[in-house]
C-alpha positions in Angstrom: 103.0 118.0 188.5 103.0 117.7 192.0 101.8 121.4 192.5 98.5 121.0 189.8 98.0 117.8 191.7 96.9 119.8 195.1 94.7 121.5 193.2 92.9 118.8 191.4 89.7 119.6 193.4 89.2 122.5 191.2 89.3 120.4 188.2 86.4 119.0 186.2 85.9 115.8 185.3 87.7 115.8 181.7 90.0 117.8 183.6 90.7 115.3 186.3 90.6 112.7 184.1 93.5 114.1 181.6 95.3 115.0 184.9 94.7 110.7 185.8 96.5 109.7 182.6 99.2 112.2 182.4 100.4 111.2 186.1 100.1 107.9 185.4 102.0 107.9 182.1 104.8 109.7 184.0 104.9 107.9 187.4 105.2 104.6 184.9 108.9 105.3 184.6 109.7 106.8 188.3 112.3 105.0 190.5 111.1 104.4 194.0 113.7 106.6 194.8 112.1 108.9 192.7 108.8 108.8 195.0 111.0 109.3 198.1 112.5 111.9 197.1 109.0 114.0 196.9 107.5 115.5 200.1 105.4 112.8 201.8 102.0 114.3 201.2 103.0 115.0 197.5 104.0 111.5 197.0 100.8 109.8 198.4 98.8 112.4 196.7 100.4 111.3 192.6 100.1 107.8 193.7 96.4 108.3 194.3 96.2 110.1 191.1 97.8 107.6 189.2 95.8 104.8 190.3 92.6 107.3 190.2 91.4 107.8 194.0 90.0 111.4 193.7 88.5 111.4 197.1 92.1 110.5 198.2 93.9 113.6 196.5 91.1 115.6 197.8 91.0 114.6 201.0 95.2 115.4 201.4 94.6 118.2 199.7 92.4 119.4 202.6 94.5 118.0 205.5 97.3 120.2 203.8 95.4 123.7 203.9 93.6 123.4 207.0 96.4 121.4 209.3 99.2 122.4 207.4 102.7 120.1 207.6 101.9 118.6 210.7 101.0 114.7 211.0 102.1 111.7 213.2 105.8 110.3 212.8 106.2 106.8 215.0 109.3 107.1 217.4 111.9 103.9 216.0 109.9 103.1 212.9 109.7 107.1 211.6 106.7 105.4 209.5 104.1 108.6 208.7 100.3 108.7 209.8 98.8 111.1 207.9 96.0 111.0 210.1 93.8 110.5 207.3 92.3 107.0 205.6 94.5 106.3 202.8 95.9 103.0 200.5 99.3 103.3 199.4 102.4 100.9 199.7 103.8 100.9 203.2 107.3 102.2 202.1 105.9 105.3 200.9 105.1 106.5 204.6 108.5 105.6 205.8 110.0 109.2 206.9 113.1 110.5 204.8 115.0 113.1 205.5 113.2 116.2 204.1 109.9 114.8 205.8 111.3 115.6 209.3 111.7 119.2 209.8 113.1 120.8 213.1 110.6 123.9 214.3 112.7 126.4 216.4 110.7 129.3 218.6 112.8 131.2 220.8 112.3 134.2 222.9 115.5 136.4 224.0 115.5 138.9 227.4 118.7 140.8 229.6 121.6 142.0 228.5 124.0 140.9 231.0 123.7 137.7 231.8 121.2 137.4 228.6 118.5 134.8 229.2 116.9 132.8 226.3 113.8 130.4 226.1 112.9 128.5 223.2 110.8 125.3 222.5 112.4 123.0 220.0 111.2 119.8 218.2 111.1 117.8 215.2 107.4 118.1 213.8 105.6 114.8 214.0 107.5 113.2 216.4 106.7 114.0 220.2 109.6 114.8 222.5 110.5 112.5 225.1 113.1 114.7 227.6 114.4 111.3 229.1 115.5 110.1 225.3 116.0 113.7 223.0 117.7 117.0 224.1 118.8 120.2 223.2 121.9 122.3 222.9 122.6 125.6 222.7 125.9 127.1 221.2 126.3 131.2 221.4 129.0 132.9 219.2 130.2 136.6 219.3 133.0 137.8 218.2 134.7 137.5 221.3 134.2 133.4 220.9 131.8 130.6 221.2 130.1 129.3 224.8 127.7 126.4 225.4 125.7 126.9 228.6 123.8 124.5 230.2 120.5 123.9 228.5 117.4 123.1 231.2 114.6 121.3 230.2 111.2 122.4 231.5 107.7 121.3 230.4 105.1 124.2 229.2 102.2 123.5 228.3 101.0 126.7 226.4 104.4 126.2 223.9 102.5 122.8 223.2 99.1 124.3 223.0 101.3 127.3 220.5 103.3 124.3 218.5 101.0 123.9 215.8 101.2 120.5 216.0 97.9 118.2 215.6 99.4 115.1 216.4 102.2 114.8 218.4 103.0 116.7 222.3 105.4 118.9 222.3 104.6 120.0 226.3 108.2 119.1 227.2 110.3 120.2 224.2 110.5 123.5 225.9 113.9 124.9 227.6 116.2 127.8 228.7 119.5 128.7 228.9 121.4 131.6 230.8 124.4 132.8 228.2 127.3 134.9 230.5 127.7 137.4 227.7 126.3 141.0 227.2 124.4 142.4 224.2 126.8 145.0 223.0 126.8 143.3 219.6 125.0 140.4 218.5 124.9 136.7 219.4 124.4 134.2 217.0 122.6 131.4 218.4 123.1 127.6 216.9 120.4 125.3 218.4 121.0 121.8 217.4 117.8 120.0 218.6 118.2 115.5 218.6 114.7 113.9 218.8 114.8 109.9 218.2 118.4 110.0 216.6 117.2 112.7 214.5 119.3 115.6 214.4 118.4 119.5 213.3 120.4 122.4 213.6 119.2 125.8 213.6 120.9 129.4 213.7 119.3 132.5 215.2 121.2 136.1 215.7 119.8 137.7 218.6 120.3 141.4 217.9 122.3 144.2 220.1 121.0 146.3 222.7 122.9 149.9 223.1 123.7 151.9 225.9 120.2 154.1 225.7 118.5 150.3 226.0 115.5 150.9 229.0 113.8 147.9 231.2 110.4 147.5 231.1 108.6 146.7 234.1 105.2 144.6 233.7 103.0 144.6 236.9 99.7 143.2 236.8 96.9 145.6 238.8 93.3 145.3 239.5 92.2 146.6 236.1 94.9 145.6 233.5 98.7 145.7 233.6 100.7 148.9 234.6 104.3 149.0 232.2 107.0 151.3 234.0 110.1 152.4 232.1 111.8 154.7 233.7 109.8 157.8 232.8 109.8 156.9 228.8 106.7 157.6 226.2 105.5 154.6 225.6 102.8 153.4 223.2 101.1 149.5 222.9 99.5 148.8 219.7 98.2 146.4 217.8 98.1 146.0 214.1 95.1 147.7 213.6 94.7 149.3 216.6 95.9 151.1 219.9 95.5 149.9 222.9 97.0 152.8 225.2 99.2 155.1 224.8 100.7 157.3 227.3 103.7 158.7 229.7 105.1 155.8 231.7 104.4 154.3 234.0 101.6 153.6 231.9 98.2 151.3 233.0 96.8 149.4 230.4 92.9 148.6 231.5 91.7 145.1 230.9 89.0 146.8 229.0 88.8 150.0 226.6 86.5 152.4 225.5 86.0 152.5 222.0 83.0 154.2 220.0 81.5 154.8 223.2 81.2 151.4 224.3 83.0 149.4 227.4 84.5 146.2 225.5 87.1 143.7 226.5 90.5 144.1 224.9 90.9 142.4 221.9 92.9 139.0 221.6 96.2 139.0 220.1 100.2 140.5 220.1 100.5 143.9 220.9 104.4 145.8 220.6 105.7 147.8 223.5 107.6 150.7 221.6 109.4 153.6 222.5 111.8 155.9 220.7 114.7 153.7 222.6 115.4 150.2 222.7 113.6 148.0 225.5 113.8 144.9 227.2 112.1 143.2 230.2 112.7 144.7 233.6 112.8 140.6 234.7 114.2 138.7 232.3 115.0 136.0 234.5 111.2 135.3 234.1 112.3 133.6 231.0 113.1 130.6 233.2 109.5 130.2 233.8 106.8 128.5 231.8 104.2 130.6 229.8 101.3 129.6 231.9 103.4 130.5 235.1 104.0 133.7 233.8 100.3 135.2 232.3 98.6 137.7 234.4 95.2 136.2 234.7 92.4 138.4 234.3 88.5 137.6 234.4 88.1 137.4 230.4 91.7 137.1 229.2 95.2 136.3 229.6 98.6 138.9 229.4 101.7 137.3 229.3 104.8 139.5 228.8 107.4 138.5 226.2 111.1 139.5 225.4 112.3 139.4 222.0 111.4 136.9 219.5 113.2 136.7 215.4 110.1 139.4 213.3 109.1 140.7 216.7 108.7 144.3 218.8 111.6 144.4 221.6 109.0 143.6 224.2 105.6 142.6 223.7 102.2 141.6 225.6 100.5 138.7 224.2 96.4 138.6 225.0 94.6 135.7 224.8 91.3 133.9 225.8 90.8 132.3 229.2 90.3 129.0 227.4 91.7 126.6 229.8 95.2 125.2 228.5 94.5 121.9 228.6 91.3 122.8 225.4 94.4 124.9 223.7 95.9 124.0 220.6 95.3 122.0 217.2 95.9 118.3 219.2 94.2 119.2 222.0 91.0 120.5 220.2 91.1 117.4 217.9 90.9 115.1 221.4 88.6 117.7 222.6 86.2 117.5 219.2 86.2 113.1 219.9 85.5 113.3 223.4 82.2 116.0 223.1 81.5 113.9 219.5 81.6 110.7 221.3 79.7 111.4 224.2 76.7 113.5 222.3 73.4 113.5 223.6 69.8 114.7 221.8 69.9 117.9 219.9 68.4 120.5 222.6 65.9 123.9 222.3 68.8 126.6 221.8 70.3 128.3 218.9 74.0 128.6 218.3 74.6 132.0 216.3 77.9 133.2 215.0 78.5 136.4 212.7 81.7 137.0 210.3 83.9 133.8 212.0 82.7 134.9 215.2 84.4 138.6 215.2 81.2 140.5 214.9 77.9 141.1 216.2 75.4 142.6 214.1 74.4 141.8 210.4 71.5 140.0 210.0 72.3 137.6 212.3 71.4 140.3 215.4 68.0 140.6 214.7 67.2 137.3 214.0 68.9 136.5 217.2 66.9 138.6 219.3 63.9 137.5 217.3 64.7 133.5 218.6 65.2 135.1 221.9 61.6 136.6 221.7 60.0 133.8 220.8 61.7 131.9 223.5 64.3 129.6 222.2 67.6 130.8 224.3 70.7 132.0 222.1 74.5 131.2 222.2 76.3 133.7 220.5 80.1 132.5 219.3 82.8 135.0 220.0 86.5 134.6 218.7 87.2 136.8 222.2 85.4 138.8 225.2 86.0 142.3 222.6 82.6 141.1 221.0 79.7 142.5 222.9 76.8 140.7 222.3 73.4 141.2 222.5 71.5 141.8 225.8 69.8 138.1 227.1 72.3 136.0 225.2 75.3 133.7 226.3 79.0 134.7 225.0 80.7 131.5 223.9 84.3 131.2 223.3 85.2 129.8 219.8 87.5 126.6 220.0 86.5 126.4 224.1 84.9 123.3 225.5 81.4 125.2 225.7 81.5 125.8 222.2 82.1 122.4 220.8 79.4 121.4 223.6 77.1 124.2 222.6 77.4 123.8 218.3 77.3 119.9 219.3 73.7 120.0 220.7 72.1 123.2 219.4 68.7 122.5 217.1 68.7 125.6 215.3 72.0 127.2 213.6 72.1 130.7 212.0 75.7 132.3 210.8 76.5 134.8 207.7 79.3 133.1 206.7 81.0 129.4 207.5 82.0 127.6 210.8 85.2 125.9 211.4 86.2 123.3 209.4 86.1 120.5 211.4 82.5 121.0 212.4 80.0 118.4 211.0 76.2 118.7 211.2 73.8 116.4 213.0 70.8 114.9 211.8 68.1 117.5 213.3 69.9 120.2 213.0 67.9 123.8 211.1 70.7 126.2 209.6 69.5 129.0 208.4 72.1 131.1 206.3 72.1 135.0 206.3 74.9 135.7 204.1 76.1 139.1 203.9 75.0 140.9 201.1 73.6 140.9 197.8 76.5 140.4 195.4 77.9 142.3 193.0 80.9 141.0 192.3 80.9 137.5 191.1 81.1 135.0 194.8 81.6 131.4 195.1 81.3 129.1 192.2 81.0 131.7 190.1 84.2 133.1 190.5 86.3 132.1 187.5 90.0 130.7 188.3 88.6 131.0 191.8 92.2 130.7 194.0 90.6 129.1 197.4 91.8 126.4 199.3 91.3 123.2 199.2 89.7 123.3 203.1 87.8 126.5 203.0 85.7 124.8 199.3 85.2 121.7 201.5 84.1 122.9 204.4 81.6 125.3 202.3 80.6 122.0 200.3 79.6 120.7 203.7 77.8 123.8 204.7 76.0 124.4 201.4 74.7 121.0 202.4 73.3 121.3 206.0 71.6 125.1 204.9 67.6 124.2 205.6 67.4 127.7 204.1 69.5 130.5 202.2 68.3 134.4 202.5 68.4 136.5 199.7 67.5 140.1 200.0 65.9 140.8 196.7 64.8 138.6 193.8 68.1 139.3 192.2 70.3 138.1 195.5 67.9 135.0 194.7 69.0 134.0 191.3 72.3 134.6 191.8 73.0 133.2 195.7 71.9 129.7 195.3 73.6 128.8 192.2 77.2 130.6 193.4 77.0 128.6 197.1 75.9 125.1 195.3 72.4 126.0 197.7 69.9 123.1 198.0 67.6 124.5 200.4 64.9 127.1 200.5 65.3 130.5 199.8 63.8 133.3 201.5 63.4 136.7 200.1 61.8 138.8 202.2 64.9 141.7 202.5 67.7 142.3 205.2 66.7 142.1 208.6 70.1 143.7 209.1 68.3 147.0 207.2 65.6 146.6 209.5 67.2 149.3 211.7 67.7 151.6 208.8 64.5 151.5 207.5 63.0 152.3 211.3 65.0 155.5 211.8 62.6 157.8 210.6 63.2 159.9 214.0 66.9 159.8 213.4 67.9 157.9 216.9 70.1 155.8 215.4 71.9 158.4 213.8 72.3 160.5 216.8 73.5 158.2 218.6 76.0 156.8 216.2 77.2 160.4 215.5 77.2 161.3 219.3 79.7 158.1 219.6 82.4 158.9 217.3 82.6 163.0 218.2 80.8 163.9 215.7 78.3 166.6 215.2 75.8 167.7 212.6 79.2 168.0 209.9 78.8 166.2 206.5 79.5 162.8 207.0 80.9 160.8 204.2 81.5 157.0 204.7 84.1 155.4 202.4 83.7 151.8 202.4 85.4 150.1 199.9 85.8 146.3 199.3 88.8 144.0 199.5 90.8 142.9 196.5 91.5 139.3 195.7 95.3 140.1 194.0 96.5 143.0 196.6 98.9 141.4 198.8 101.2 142.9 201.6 104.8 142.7 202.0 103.9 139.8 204.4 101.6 138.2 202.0 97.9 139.3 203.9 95.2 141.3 201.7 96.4 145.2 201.2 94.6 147.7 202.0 93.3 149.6 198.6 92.3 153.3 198.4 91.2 155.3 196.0 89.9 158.0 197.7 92.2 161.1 199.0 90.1 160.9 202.5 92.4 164.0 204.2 91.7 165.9 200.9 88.3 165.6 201.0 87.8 166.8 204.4 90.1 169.9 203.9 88.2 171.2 200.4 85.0 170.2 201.6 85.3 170.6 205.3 83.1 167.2 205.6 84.3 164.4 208.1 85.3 160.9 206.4 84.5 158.0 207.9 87.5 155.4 206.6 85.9 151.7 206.7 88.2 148.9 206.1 87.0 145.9 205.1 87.7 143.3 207.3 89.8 140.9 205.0 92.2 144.1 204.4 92.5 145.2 207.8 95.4 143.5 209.6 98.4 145.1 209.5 97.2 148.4 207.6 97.8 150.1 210.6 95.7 153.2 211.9 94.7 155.8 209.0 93.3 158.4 211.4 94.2 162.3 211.0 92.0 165.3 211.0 88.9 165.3 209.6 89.0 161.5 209.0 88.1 158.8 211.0 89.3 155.2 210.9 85.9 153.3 211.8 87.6 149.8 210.9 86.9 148.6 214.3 83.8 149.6 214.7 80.8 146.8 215.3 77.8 148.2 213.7 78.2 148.9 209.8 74.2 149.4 209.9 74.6 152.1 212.5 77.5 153.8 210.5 75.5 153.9 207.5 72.9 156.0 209.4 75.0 158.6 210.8 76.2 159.3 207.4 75.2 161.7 204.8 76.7 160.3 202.0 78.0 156.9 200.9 81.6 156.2 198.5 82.4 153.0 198.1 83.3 151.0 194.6 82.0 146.8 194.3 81.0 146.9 197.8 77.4 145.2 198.9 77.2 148.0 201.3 75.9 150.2 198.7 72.5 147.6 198.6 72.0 148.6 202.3 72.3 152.2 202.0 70.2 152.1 199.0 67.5 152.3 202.1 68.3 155.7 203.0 68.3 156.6 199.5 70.8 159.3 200.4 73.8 160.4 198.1 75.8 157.4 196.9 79.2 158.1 194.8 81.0 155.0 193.1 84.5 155.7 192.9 85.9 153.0 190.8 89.0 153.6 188.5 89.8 150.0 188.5 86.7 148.6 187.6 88.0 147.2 184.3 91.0 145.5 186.6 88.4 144.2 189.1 86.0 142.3 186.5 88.9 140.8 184.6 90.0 139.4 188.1 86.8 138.8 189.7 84.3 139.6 187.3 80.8 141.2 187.9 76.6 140.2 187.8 75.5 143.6 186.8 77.0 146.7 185.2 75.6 149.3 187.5 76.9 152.2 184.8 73.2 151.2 183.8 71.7 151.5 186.6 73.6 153.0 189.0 72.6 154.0 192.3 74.6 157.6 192.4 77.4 159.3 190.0 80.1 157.1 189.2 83.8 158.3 188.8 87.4 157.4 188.9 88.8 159.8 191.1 88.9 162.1 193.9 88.8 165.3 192.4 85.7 164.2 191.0 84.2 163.1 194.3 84.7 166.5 195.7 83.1 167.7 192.3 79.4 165.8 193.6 80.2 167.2 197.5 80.4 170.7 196.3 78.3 171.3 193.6 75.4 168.6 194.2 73.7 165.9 192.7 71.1 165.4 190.7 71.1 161.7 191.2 67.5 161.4 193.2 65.5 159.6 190.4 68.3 157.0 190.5 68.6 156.5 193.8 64.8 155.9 194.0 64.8 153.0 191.4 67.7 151.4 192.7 65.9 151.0 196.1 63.1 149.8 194.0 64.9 147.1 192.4 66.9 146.0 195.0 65.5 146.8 198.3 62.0 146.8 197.9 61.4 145.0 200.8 63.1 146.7 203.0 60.5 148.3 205.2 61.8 147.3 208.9 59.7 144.4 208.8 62.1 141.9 207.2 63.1 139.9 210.6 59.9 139.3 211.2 59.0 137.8 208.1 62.0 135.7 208.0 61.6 133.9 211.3 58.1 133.5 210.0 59.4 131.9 206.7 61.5 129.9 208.1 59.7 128.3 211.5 56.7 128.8 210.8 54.2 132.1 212.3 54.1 132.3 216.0 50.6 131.1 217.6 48.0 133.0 219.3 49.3 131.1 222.6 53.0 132.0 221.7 52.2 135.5 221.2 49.9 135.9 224.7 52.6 134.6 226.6 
């Protein structure tokens, strides 16, 4: 019961209201014992139901998704703040014993002495070194040893805590354990916070004889890694970041598809065909902020080992000053800026895809604000996002953001903001989106699966949207109804197909091609979608392929272009080899669409854009009865497709080598879904939606 009850959002009103009486007719007979023994959220949540307080339920339910179990516990009392508004009996927020949960980080370096530092608190409750501590026991078979634990604050362990409420700077510590790492140490960690006590076990692994130290130095351009004359490699999930003979120098920035871009945020693994472990690990004894090499648009801080992690690793993040870091810092951040507001100012506040991209439509409306003189902040997630020439970069979650979002007039974004943003009165959002649909999107999705904060937080942005694009009149009966749209809608095509429409002299594509090695080879771009069900080992979206990409290239001799979409891309790993091309990563879908010849994809939007071109298109879609009993579909394109369809890769390779005869269809597809699509479709946007620029605008 408890479990439908975080979900009543999705419910109708019949629905709610049977849900109303069937937890009220049950919580008639509970104990309050009964109550207690439910989590705390879950137990203020059926209470709300039974008494019917909807907003209530909704409103936990959307604390729990977006700031997961964190929330205030009083030291003495252990009476819960939920940090939201909410009328239940006071005993009901007294803390029992499953609502206080220990959270134990540790990181492990050395092999003889072997250093360890860890932060360790009980969530909710903020440490207070000169009334909680920490011990450390360390068993081997050899026996059991308790060093000396030593406190020390650090800052960035708060900032990484995940807690919204309470500071955790000085839960933080280290220990030095006399033993070596010929087999493994188990680690018990018994952490007392306000006379509650937690104890946790970790089993730091061995290191063998062949184990090498890795030396992290930081240089003028990046960091340099030595390791005694080992191979050594530095990747990312998705991508490398060097790779090399040690010593090896990692730049601060990388080349990649022939631009110059900042290295992305995030934790890269140091591996080697040998065990590792830091040169220094007596820099364990040292905060995180003391030990980050400090670079002009990022951070490096080396780690040692950590329970699910790489040996060593080198963790990259933003040069957000610490004291803006973290969930409770934002949240006092977000009051202060809130608080202290002034009038709405001439500037425009652009994001694109959560702030990880740069292109879509939202470039060349951008640069269209830009021309008519209305300066433009453009959000960035990290320095790896170039963005267009004559506009500001601006950290997401830094100070200048909140500062910039807070007072920017005009708004334009293809997706959502944060969560916690909320719109001023003033304010003109226009919403791009990012493609005409066909598979079914938002509201239309049936036993949609999303969370209870991302459908609020789209609820509030439907609301604030002066005006919704569409690209064709199709986008425009489907868009509005699916995002619960109140605005205007513009249809006057994709000004991110404004540069595919204007290629006539094939620039673009030259230059794209010229980019990624390529020369005048078939190009084929596979680009399929995501899938809602496909799930990883570690519970992220999988990576689906249908296509044979290597056996294309070698019984066609064409090059494949391997797209990712983005919600499927972490953790896939690199899916390079001859003949294909992993273009994941790249920032410009527009400009790999024009360097290629021919376009397989399956449900994706993409195929709307490249319906431009009116080049060869090839659906390859063998689970496209799966994918509309899961997600369902607007159109069946098998009458009115826009190239062959088929259901495998043999057949694929059929169309490369003996052609198509696909042209009429092509030709009406554009017609009936990119009509307008004639490199003019900024223009007429920003017209549409601030009005045409004046005589006067235009002389100056």
């Amino acid at each position: 019961m408890a479990k439908r009850v975080r979900t009543a959002f999705r419910l109708d009103e019949p629905g709610w209201r049977a849900l109303v009486d069937e937890v009220a007719a049950a919580a008639h007979g509970w104990s309050r014992e009964d109550w207690l023994n439910l989590p705390v959220r879950d137990r203020v949540a059926l209470y709300s139901a039974s008494i019917d307080h909807r907003d209530v339920v909704d409103l936990l339910a959307e604390s729990r998704t977006v700031h997961g179990p964190s929330f205030l516990v009083e030291r003495g009392t252990h009476r819960i703040r939920l940090g939201e508004p909410v009328d239940a009996p006071d005993w009901m927020f007294v803390a029992q014993e499953h609502d206080l949960v220990a959270r134990v980080a540790v990181e492990v370096a050395g092999s003889s002495p072997v250093y360890v530092a860890g932060t360790s608190f009980i969530s909710g409750i903020t440490f207070d070194p000169t009334a909680d501590g920490v011990s450390v026991e360390a068993t081997t078979s050899r026996g059991t040893v308790v060093p000396e634990v030593t406190m020390r604050p650090d800052a960035v362990a708060d900032a990484e805590s995940g807690e919204r409420w309470a500071d955790q700077t000085d839960a933080s510590w280290w220990v030095r354990l006399d033993l070596d790492r010929s087999e493994p140490i188990t680690l018990a960690i018994t952490v007392t916070v306000d006379g509650v006590v937690r104890r946790s076990e970790i089993t730091i692994p061995a290191l063998h004889d062949r184990v090498r130290p890795v030396g992290v130095l930081a240089t003028d351009a990046g960091v340099r890694l030595t390791a005694d004359g080992l191979d050594l490699r530095v990747a990312a999930p998705t991508q490398e970041w060097g790779s090399g003979t040690s010593p090896l120098s990692l730049d601060a920035v990388a080349e990649r598809f022939g631009a110059v871009a900042t290295i992305p945020s995030g934790r890269y693994a140091v591996t080697a065909d040998v065990p590792l472990d830091l040169e220094d690990p007596e820099a364990l004894c040292r905060s995180l902020a003391d030990r980050a090499i400090d670079f002009v648009d990022l951070l490096v801080t080396a780690r040692g080992w950590s329970p699910g992690e790489a040996d060593v690793s080198l963790v990259v993040r933003n040069p957000i000053p610490v004291e803006d870091r973290g969930r409770r810092r934002q949240r006092l951040l977000l009051d202060e800026i809130r608080e202290h507001a002034g009038p709405l100012r001439e500037r425009a506040l652009v994001m694109c895809f959560s702030g990880t991209g740069a292109g879509d439509s939202v470039a060349p409306i951008a640069r269209g604000l830009v021309e008519r003189g209305i300066p433009v902040d453009w959000v960035v997630t990290d320095h790896s996002v170039a963005v267009p020439e004559g506009m500001r970069p601006v950290l997401l979650h830094s100070r200048e953001w909140h500062d910039a979002f807070t007072h920017a007039r005009y708004l334009v974004n293809n997706a959502e903001f944060p969560h916690y943003v909320r719109f001023r009165e003033g304010q003109r959002y226009l919403q791009t989106w990012h493609g005409t649909p066909l598979k079914r999107v938002g509201h239309d999705i049936e036993n949609a699966r999303l969370t209870a904060g991302y459908t609020a937080a789209m609820e509030r942005e439907s609301k604030a949207w002066e005006a919704l694009l569409a690209q064709n009149a199709y986008a425009a009966g489907v868009l509005p109804r699916a995002l619960a749209s109140t605005g205007r809608t513009i249809v006057e095509g994709y000004p991110r197909n404004d540069a595919l429409a204007l290629d006539g002299d094939g620039a673009l594509r030259h230059r794209t091609r010229e980019a990624l090695g390529l020369g005048d080879e078939l190009v084929v771009l596979y680009a399929p979608t995501w899938r809602d069900s496909a799930r990883d080992a570690g519970g992220r979206r999988a990576f689906v392929s249908h296509l044979d990409a290597a056996g294309v290239h070698e019984r066609t001799g064409a090059t494949v272009l391997l797209r990712s979409h983005s919600n499927a891309a972490a953790g896939r790993g690199l899916l390079a080899s001859p003949g294909v091309v992993d273009v994941t990563g790249h920032p410009d879908i527009t400009a790999l669409l024009a360097a290629a010849d021919v376009l397989v994809t399956d449900y994706s939007s993409v195929m709307f854009d490249f319906a431009v071109t009116e080049r060869l298109q090839i659906l390859l879609v063998p689970d496209a009865d799966e994918y509309r009993d899961e997600r369902g579909f607007y159109l069946d394109l098998r009458e009115m497709p826009p190239g062959p369809v088929v259901t495998s890769t043999d057949e694929v390779i059929e169309v490369l080598l003996n052609g198509d005869t696909s042209g009429a269809d092509r030709t009406a597809f554009r017609q009936r879904f990119a009509p307008l699509d004639d490199g003019e479709a900024t223009a007429r946007v920003l017209d549409a939606w601030l009005g045409p620029v004046s005589g006067l605008q235009q002389a100056q």
